[in-house]
C-alpha positions in Angstrom: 187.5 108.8 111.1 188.2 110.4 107.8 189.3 114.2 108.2 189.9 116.9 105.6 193.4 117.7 104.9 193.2 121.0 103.9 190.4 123.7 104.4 187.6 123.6 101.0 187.7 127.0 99.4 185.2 129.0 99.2 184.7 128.8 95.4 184.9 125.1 95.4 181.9 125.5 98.4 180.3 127.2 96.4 180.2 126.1 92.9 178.7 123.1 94.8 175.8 124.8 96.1 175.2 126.3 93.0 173.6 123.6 91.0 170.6 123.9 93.6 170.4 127.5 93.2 169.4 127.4 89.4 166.3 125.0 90.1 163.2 127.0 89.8 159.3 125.1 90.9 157.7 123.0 88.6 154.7 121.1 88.1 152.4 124.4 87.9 149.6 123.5 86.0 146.6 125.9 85.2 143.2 125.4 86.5 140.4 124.6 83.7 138.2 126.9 85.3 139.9 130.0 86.2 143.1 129.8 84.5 145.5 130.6 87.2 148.4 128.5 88.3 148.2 125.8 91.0 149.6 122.5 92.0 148.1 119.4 89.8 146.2 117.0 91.9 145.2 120.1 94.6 142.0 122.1 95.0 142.6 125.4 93.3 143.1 128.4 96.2 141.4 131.3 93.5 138.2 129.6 92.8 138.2 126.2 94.9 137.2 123.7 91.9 139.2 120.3 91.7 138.1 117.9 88.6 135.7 119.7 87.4 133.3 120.3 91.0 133.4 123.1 93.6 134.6 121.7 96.3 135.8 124.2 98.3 133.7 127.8 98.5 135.8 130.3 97.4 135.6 133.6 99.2 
């Protein structure tokens, strides 16, 4: 089994990790009806349309 030689510094650790710190969400889309952000292919959770119906009742 493969071991390290030495111990991986810190910086080197961490300039790693640091590519996946800089991603921010994507795929917000706006609703057509209300205008607020959601995830595509969802019901929106302000006003409850999806495609154009009301599906869900919103509150």
């Amino acid at each position: 089994m493969a071991v390290p030689k030495r111990k991986t510094s810190q910086a080197k650790t961490s300039s790693r990790k640091a590519a996946n710190m800089k991603k921010t969400a994507t795929g917000l889309s706006t609703c057509p009806q209300c205008h607020e952000p959601k995830l595509p292919h969802r019901v929106c959770p302000n006003c409850g349309y999806y495609d154009g119906k009301d599906v869900v009742s919103a509150e």
